[in-house]
C-alpha positions in Angstrom: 117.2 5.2 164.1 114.5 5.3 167.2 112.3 2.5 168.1 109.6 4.5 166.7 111.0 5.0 163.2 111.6 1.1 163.1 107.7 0.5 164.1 107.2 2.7 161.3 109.3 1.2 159.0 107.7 -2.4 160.1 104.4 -1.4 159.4 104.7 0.3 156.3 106.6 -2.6 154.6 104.0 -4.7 156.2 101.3 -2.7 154.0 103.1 -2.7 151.0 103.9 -6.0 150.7 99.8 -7.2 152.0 99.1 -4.5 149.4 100.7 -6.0 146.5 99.6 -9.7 147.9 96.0 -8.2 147.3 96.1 -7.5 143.6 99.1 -10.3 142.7 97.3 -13.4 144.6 94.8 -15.9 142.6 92.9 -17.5 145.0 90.5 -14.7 146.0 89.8 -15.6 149.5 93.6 -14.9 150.2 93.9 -12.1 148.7 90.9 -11.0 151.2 93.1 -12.5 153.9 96.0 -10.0 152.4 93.9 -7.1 152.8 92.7 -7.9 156.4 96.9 -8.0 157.1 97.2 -4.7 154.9 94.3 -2.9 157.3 95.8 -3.8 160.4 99.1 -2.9 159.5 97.2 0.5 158.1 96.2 1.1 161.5 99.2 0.7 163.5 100.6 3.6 161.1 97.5 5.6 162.4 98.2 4.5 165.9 101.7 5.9 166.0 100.4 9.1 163.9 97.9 9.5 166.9 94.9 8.9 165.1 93.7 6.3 168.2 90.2 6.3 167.1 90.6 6.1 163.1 92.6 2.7 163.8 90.1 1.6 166.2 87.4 2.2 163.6 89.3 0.5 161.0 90.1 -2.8 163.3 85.9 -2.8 164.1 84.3 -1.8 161.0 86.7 -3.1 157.9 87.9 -5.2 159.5 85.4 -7.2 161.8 82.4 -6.1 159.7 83.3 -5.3 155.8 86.3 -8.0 155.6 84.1 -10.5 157.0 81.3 -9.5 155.0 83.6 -9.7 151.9 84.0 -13.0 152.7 81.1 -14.0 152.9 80.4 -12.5 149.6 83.1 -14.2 148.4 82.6 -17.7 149.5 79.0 -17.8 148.4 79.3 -16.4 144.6 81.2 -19.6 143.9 83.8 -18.1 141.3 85.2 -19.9 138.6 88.5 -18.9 138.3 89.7 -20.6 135.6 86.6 -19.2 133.6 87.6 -15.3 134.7 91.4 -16.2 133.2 90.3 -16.7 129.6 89.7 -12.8 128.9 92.6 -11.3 130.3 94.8 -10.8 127.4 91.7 -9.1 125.4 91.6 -6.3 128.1 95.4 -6.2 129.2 96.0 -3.6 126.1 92.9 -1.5 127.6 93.9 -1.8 131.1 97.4 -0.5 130.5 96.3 2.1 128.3 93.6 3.0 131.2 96.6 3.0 133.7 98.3 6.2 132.1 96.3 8.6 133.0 96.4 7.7 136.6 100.2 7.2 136.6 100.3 10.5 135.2 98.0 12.2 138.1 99.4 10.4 140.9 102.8 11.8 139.2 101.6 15.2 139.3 100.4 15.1 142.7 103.4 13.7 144.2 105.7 16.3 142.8 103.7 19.6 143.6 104.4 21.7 146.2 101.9 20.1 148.8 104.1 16.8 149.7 107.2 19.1 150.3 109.2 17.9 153.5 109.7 21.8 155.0 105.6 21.0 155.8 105.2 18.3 157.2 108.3 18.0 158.7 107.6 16.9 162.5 104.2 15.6 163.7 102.2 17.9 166.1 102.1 16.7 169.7 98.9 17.1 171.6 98.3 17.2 174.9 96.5 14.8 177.2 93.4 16.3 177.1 93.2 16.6 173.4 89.9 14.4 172.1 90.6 13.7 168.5 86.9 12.1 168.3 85.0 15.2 168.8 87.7 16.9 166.4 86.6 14.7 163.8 83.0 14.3 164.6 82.8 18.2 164.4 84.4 18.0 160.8 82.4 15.2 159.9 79.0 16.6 160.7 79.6 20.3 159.4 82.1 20.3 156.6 81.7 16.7 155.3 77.8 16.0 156.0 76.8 16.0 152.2 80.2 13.7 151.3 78.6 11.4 155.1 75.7 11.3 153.5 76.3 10.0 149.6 78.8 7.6 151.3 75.9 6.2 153.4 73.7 5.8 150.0 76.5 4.3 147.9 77.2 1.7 151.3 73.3 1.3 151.1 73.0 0.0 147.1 76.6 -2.2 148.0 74.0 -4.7 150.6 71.1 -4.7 148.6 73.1 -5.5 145.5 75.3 -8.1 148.2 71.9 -9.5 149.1 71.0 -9.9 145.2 73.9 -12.0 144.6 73.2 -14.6 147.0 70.0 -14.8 146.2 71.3 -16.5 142.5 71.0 -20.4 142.0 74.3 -22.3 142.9 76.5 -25.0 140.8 77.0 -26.8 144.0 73.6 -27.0 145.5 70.8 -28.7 144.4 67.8 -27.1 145.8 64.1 -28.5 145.0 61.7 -25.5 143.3 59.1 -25.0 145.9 56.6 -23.8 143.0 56.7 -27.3 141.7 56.7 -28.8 144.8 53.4 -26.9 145.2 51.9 -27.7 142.2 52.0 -31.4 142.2 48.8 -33.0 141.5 48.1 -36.6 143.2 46.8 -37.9 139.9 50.2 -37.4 138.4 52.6 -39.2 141.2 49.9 -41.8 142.6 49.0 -44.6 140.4 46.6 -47.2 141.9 46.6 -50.8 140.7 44.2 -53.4 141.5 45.8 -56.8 142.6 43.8 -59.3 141.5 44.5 -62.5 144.2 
């Protein structure tokens, strides 16, 4: 077994395991803490594939903008998680029923003819000169520009409906109501009393 094959190895048990920690853990600011660990072990597979820019792009934008941003998120909607517990046997009969059909396509996709081995048997060296980032900023802007652009819409509703959320009243802060604060009249908070010496 080469060094490379053990790297390999390393990172993609490294991914499977923050993978699972993401959807197994409780407390949901370590399970975002699992999925930071599952990206960067997701691009260290890209960085042994070749893929230098993709890995880049996943350390700087999931994982120094999104991740933190999900945290953020996180942090500030204040979940109860004893309160999102109570329901889960109601839906666990729906989930799992839900969960067949994708078994099943995953199933089929994974056994047709696409995965075999005889294709994708050795990875294609490049050359030095090779620029993988105009590669896929030419596919991105001519064959994918209508998929660029939904993606862009869909990130677009994700922060205005992020900025909706923490815009919500808090259990843990007690913030004065500025409307009420404006509205106050002196003749109901000032009483004047004569003191007679």
């Amino acid at each position: 077994m080469t060094f490379e094959q053990l790297v390999f190895y390393g990172f993609a048990g490294l991914t499977l395991v923050a993978g699972l920690s993401v959807v197994s853990l409780r407390n949901p600011v370590h399970a975002a803490l699992a999925l930071i660990l599952c990206f960067f072990s997701t691009a260290g597979l890209w960085l042994l594939m070749e893929a230098e820019f993709l890995a880049i792009a996943l350390v700087l934008v999931y994982v120094g903008a999104v991740m933190v941003l999900f945290m953020f998120v996180v942090m500030m909607l204040d979940i109860n998680i004893e309160e999102t517990k109570k329901g889960f046997g109601k839906i666990l009969l729906v989930a799992m029923i839900l969960t067949i059909p994708m078994v099943v396509a995953v199933g089929t996709v994974m056994n047709s003819n696409f995965f075999k081995t005889s294709s994708f048997s050795y990875i294609a060296r490049e050359d030095v000169n090779y620029n993988n980032t105009r590669e896929i900023g030419l596919k991105l802007f001519t064959d994918y520009i209508l998929l660029f652009e939904i993606a862009s819409l869909i990130l677009l509703v994700a922060i205005i409906a992020a900025i909706a959320l923490t815009l919500r009243t808090s259990r843990q802060t007690k913030a004065p109501n500025v409307d009420d604060q404006v509205s106050v009249r002196r003749d109901d908070r000032v009483k004047l009393i004569d003191v007679k010496e």
